[in-house]
Each structure stands twice: as structure tokens, then as C-alpha cells.
MARZA-314083 format. One line per 5 residues: number of its first residue (from 0); their letters; for each residue z, y, x of N, C-alpha, C, CB. Coordinates in pm, whole numbers, plus 32768, in hexadecimal, padded with zeros to 4 digits. Each point is the difference from the previous one (the first is absolute). Glycine has a CB too. Example, Ala and Ser with C-alpha at 12.3 -4.5 7.8 and 13.67 -1.06 7.14 Angstrom:
# MARZA-314083
0) as) 830C:7DC7:8527:8000:8077:7FA7:8000:8078:805A:807D:7F8B:7F43 | 7F3B:80DE:809A:8006:8077:8052:8049:806D:7FB3:7F29:7FC1:8076 $
# end
This chain:
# MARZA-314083
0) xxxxx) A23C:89B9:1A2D:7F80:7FBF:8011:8008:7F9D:8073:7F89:80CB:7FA4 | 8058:7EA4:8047:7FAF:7FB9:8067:7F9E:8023:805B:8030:7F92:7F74 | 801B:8037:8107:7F83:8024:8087:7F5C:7FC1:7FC0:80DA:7FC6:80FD | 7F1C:7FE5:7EB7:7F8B:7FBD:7FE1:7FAC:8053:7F9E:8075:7F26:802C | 8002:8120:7F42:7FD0:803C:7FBC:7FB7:8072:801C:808C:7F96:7FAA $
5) xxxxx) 7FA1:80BB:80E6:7FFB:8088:8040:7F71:7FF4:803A:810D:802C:803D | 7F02:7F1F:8006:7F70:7FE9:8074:7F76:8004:7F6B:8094:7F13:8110 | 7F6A:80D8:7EAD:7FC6:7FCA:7F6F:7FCA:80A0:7FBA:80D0:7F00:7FD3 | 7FBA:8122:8034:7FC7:80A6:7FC5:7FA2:8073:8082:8115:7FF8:7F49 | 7F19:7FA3:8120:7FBE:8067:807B:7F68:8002:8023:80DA:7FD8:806C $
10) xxxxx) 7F20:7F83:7F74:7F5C:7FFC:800A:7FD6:8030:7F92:7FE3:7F49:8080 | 8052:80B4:7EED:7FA9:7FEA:7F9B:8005:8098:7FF7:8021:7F03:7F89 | 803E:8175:806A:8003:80AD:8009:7FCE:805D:806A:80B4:7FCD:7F97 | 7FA2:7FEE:80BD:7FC9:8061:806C:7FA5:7FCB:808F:80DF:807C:7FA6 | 7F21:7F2A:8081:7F77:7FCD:8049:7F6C:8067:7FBB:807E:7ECF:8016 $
15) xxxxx) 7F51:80FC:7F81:7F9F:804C:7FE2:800B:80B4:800F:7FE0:7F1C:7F6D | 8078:80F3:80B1:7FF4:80B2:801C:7FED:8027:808C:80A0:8031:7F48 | 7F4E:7F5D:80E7:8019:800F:80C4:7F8A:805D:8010:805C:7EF0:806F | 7F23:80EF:7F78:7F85:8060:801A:8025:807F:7FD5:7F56:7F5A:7FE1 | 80DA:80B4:7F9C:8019:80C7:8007:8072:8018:803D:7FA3:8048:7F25 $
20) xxxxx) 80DE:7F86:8112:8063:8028:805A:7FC7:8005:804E:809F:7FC4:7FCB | 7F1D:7FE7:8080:7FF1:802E:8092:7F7E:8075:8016:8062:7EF8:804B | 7F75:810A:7F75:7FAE:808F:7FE2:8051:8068:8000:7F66:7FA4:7F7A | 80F3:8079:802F:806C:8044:7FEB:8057:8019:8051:7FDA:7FC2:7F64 | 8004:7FE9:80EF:8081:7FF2:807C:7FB8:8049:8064:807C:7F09:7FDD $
25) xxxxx) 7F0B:80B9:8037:7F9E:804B:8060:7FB4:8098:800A:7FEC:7F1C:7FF1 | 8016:8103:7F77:7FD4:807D:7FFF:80A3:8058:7FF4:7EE3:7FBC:7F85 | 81A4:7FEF:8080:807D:8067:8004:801E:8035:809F:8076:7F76:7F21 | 7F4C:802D:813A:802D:8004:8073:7F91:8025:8072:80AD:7F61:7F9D | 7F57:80F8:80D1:7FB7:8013:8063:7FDD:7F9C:802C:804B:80A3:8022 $
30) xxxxx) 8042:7F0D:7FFC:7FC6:7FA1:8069:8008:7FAA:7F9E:803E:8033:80F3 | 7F26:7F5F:7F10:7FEB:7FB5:7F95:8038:7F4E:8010:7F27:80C8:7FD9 | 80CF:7F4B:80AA:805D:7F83:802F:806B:800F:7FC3:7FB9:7FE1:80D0 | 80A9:805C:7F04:8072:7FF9:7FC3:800E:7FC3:7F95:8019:809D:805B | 7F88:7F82:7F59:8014:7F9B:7F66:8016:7F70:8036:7F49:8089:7F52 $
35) xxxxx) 8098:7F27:80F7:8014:7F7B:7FCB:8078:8003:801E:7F3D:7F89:8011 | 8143:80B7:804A:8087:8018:8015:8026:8016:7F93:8000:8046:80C0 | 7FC7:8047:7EE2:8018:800E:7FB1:7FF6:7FC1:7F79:7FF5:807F:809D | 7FB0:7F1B:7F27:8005:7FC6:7FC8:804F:7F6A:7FE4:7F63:80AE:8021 | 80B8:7F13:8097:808D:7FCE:7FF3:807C:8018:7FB2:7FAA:7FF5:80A9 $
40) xxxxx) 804D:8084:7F85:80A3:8052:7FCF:7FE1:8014:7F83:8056:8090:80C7 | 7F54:7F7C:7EBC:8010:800F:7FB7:7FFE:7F8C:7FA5:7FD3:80C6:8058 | 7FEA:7EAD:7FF8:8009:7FA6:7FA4:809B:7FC6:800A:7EF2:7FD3:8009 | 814C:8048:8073:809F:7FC8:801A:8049:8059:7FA5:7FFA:7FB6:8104 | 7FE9:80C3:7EE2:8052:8043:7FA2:7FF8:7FD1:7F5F:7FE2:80C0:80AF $
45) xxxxx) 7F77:7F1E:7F28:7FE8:8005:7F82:808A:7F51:7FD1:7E9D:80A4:8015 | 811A:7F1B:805A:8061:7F59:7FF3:80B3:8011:7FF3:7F31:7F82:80C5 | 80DE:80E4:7F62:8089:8014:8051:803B:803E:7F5F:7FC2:8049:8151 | 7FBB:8004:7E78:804B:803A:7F6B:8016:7FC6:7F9B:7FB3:8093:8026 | 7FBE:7F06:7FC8:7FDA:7F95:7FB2:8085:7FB8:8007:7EF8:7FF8:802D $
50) xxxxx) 811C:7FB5:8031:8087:7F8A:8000:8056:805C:7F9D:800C:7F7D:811B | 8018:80D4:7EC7:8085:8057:7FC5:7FA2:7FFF:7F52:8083:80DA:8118 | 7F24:7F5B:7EEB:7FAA:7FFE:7F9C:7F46:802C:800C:8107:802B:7F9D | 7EE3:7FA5:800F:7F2F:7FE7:8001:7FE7:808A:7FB3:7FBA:7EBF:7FCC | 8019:818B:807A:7FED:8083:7F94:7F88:7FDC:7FB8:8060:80C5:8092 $
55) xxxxx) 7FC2:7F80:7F1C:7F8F:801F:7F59:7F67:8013:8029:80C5:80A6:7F71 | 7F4F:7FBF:8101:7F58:8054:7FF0:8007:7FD9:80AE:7FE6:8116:7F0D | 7FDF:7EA4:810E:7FC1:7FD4:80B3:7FF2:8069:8059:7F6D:7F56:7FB3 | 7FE6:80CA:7FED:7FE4:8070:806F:802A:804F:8024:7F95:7FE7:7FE0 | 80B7:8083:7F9E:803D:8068:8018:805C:7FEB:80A3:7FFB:802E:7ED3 $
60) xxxxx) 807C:7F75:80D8:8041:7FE8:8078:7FDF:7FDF:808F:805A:7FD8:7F56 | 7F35:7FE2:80A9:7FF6:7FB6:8088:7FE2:809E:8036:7F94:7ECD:7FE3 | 8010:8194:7FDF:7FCD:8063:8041:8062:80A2:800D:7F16:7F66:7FA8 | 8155:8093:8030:8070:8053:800A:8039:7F92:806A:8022:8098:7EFF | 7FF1:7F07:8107:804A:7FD6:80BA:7FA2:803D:8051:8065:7F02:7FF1 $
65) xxxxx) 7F38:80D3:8018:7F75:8001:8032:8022:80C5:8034:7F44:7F06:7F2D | 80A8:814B:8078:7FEF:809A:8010:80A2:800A:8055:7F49:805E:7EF3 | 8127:7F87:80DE:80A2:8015:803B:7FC5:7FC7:806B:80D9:7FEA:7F4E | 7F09:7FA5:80EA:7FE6:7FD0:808F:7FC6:8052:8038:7FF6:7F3F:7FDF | 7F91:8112:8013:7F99:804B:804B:8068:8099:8000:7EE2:7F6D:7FA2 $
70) xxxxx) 813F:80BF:8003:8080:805C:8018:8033:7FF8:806B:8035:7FF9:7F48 | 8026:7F78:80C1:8078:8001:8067:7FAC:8034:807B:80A7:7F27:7FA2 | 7EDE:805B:8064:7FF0:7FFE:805F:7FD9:8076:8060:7FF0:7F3C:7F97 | 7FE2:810B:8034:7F9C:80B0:8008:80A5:801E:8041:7F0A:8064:7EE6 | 814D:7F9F:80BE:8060:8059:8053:806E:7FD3:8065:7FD8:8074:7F42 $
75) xxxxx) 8006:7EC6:80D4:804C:7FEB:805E:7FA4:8065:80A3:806E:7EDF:7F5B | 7EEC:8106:8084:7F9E:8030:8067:8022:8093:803A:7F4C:7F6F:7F83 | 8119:80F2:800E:7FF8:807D:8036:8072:8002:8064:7F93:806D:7F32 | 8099:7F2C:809F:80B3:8019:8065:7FDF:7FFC:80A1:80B1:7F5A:7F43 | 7F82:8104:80FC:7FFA:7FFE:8092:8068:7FBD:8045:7F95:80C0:7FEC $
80) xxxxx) 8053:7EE0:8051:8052:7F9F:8053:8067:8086:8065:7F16:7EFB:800C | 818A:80D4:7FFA:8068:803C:8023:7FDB:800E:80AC:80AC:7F9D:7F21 | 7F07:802C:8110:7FE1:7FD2:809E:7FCA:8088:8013:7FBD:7EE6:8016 | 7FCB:815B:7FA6:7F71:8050:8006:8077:8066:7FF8:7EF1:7F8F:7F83 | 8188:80A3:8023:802F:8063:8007:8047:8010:807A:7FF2:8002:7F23 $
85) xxxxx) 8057:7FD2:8115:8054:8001:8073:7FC7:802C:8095:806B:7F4D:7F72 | 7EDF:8098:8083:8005:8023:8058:7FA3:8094:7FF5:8044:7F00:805B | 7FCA:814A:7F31:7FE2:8087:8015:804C:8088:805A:7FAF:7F94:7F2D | 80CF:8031:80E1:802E:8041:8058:7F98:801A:8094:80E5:7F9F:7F7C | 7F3D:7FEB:80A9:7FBE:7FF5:8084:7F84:8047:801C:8062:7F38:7FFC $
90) xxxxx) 7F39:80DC:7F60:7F67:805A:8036:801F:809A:8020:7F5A:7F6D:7F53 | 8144:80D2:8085:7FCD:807D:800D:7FCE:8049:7FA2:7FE7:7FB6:80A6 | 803B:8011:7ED7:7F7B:8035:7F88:8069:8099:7FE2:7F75:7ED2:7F54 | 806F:817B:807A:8052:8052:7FB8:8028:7FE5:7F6B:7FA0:808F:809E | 80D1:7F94:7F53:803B:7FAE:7FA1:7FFB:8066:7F69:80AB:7F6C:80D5 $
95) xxxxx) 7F59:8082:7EC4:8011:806E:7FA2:80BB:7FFC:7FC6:7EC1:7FE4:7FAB | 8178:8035:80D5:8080:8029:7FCD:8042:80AE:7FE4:8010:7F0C:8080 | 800A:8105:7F2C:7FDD:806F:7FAC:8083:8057:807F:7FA0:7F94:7EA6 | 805D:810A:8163:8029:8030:8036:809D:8015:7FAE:7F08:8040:8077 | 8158:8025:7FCA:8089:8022:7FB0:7FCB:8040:7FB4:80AF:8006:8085 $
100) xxxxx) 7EF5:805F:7F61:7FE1:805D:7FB0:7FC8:7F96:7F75:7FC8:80D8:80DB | 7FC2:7EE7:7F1A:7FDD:7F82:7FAE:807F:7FB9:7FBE:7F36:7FDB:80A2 | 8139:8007:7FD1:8066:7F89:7FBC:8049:8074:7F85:804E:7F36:810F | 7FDD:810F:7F2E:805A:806C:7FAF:7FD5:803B:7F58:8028:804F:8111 | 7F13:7FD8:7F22:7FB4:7FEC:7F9A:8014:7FAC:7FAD:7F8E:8046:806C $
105) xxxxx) 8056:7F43:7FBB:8007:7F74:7F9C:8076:7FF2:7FD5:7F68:7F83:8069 | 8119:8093:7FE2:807E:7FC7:7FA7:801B:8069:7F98:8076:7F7D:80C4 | 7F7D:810D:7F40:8003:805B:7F8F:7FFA:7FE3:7FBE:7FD5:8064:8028 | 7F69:7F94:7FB8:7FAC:7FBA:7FA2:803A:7F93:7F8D:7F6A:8029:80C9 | 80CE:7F7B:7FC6:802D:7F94:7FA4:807B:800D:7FD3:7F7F:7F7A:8062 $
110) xxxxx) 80DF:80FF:7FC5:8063:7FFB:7FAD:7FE3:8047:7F89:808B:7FE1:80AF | 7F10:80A0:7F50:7FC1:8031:7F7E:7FBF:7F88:7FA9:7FCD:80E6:807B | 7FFF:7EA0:7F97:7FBE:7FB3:7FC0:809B:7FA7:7FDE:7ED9:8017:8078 | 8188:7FC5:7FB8:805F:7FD7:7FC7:8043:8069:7F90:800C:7F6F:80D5 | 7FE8:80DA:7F4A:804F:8069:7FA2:7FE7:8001:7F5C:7FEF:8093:80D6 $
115) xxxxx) 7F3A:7F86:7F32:8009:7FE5:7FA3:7FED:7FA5:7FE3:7FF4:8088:7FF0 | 7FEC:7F0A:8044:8012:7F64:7FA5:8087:7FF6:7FE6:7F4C:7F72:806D | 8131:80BF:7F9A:8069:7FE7:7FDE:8016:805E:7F7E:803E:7FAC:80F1 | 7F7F:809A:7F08:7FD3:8082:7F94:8000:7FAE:7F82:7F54:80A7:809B | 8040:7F05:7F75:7FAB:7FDC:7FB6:8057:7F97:7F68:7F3C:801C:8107 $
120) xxxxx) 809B:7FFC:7EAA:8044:7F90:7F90:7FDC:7F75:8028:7FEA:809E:7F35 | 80C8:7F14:80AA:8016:7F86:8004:7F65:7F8D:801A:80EC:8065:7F5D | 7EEE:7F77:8010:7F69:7FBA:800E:7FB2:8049:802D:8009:7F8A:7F63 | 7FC9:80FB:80B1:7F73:801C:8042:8005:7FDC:809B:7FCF:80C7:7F54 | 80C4:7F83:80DD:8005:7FBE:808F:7FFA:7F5B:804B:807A:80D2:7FD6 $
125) xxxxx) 7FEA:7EEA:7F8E:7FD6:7F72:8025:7F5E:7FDC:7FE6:80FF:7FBF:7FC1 | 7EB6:807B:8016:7F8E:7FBE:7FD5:7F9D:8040:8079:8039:7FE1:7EDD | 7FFA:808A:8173:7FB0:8060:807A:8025:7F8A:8069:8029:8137:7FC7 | 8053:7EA3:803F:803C:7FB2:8067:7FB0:7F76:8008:80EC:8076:7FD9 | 7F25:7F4E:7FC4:7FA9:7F75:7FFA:7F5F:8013:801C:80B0:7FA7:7F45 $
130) xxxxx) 7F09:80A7:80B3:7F97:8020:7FFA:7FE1:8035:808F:8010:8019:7F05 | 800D:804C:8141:7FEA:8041:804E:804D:7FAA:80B8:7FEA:80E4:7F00 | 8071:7EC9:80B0:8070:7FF9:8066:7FF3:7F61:8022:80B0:80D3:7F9E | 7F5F:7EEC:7FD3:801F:7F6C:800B:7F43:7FF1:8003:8133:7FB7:7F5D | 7E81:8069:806D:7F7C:7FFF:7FEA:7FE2:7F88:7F97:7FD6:806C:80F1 $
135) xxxxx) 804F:7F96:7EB5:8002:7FD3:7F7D:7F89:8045:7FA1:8106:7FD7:802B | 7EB1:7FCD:7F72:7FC7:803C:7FD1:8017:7FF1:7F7F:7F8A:8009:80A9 | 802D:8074:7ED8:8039:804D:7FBF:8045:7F66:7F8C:7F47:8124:803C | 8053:7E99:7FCF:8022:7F8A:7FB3:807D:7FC4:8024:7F1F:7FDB:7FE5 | 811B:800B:80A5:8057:7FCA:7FE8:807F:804F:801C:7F71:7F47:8017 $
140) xxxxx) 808F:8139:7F94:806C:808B:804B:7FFD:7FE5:7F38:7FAD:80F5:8150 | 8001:7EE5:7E89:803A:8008:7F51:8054:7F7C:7FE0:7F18:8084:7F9E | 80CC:7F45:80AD:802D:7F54:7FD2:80B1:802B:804D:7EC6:7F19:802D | 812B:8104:803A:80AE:802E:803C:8043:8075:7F84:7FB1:7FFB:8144 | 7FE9:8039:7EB1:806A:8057:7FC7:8011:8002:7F7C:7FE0:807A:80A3 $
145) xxxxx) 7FB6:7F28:7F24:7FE8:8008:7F46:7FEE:806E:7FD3:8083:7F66:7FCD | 7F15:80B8:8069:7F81:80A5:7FC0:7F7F:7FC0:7FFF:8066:80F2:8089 | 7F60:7F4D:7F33:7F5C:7FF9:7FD8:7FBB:804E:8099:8019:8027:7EB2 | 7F72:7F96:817D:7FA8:8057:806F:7FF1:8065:7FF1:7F9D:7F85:8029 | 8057:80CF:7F6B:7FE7:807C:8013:805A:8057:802B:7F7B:7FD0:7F7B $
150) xxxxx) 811A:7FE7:8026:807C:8068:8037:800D:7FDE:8091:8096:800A:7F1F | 7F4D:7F68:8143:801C:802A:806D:7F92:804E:805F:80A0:7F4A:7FD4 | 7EE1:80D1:7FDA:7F9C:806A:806A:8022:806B:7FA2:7F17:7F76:807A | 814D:80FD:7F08:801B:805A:7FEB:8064:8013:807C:7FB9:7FF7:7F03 | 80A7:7FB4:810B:8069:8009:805F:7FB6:801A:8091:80A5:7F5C:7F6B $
155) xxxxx) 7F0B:8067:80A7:7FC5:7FEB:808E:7FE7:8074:8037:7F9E:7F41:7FD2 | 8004:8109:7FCB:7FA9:806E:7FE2:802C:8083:800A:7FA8:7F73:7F81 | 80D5:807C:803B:804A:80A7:7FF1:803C:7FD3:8081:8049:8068:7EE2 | 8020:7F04:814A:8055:8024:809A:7FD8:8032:804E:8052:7F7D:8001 | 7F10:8049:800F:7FBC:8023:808C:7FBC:8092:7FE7:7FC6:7EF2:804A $
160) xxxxx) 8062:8126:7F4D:7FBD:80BC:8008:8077:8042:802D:7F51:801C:7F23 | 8126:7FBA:809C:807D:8053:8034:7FF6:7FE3:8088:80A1:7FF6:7F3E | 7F67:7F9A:8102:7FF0:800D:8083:7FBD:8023:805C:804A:7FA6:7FBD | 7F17:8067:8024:7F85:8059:803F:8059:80A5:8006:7EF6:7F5A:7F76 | 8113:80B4:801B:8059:80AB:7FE6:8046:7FF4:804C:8011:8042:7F30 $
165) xxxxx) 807A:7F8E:8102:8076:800A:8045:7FDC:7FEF:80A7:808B:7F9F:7F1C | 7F16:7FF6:810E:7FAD:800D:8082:7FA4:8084:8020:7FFC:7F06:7FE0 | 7FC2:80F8:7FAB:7F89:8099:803F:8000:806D:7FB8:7F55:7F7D:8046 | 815C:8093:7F99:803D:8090:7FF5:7FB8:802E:7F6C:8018:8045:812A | 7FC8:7F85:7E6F:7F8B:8036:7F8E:8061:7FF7:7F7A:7EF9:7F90:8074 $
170) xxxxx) 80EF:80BF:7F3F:8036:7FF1:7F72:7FB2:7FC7:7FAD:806E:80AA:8017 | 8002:7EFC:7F9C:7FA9:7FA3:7FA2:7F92:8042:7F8D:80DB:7F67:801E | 7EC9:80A5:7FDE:7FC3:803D:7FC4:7FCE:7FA3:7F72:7FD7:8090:80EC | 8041:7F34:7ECB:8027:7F8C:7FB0:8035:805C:7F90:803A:7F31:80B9 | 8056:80F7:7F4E:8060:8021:7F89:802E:7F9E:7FE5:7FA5:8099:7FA5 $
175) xxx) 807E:7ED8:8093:8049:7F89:7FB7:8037:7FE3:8086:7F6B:7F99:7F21 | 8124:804D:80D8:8035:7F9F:807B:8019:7F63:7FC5:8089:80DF:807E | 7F78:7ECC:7FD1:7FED:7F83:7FFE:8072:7FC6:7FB8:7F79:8009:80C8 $
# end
């Protein structure tokens, strides 16, 4: 696409949606000053996609940048600057570092929770692993592995019962292993 064709499709598609984005923008965000930042960034993105190609359906799109932007942004806001940590030392706070008795606890644990995920059959464990581990969801744990959704929440379903059992000492009470 032409820079001209892009400027042409910009007024004539998406200009007119500015009043419900920035509504949208304003009721996504506390601070309401943010939308017009935010609506920058989404018209530099929508232009930035356009040049490559003019999508089909406008709104949709303009308003999935629009929602991914207010995403990012929410969770660039939670991140705590590396400065604020460094100087907790210095207050004195008490710390929650777990005692020898706790560490020893936990590595057990986790070698019982390795144990039986190593237990476990070939795909159910890969499909526990992607899910639980990589944090993948169920949709795209079928597309890796070429199964239908259900077989990867049957898989999901029975791993994580074998593994509840093997952590909190219980027999499968089921009659089917995975």
C-alpha cells in the first residue's frame, strides 16, 4: 500500500471511530488522561499495519490494537522499578525467607511432583507441561501437538489429578489412569 492510499483509507475508516475509542480508551483506563497517549499509539500502530496491508473489517481491528494497548499498558503499570527493590534491605523489613525445615519441605515435594510427572504418559505429560509450565492455552497445546481440545483438557484433567494424588498422598479414586 501507498503512504497516500493508507492517509485516504485513514480518514475515510477510521477517523470516524475516534469518538467511541476514546470512550473506550477512557472508560479502559483509571487515569483518563492516558487515552490521548493512548490513542496515539494506536493510530501509529493501525498505519504501521495498514502500509503492509488495509484490513477487511476497521473497527474490529482498530479496537483489538486499541484493547492489546490498554493490556500492555495495565501490565507495564504493575512492574516495580529495580531502584524500589534494592533498597528494602536497608528498612529492616522481615523478609519471608523460608526456614531449613520449609526448604527441605519444598525440595521433597518437588522431587515427589517430578516423580510423578515423569510417571505420567508421553502426551498427557507434554500437554500438563505446556499448560501448567509454558502457560499455553488449551487451544494452542492442540495446534503443537495435532489433537482436538478436548483430548488436550482429557490429558490436562487426568495429569493434574495424578499429580494432586502424588503431592497430597491420596489414591486415585477415578479407576482410570491417564
Amino acid at each position: 500500500m501507498t503512504a497516500s492510499e493508507v492517509q485516504a483509507w485513514f480518514v475515510r475508516e477510521v477517523l470516524p471511530l475516534e469518538a467511541a475509542l476514546m470512550q473506550f480508551l477512557r472508560r479502559s483506563r483509571r487515569n483518563a488522561s492516558d487515552a490521548d497517549d493512548l490513542r496515539h499509539d494506536v493510530y501509529v500502530r493501525v498505519c504501521e499495519a495498514a502500509l503492509k496491508e488495509i484490513p477487511a473489517a476497521t473497527k474490529p481491528f482498530v479496537f483489538s490494537i486499541a484493547r492489546n494497548l490498554v493490556i500492555d499498558r495495565a501490565r507495564h503499570d504493575q512492574v516495580v522499578p529495580i531502584e524500589a527493590m534494592a533498597d528494602l534491605d536497608d528498612l529492616s523489613v522481615a523478609t519471608d525467607v523460608p526456614g531449613p525445615d520449609r526448604s527441605v519441605a519444598a525440595r521433597e515435594e518437588l522431587r515427589t511432583l517430578q516423580s510423578a510427572l515423569d510417571r505420567l504418559p508421553p502426551r498427557c505429560r507434554e500437554a500438563v507441561v505446556m499448560r501448567k509450565i509454558d502457560g499455553l492455552s488449551r487451544k494452542e497445546i492442540a495446534a503443537r501437538m495435532g489433537i482436538a481440545e478436548i483430548t488436550v483438557r482429557r490429558h490436562i484433567s487426568d495429569g493434574m489429578a495424578v499429580l494432586a494424588d502424588a503431592v497430597y498422598g491420596e489414591t486415585p479414586n477415578t479407576g482410570k489412569t491417564p
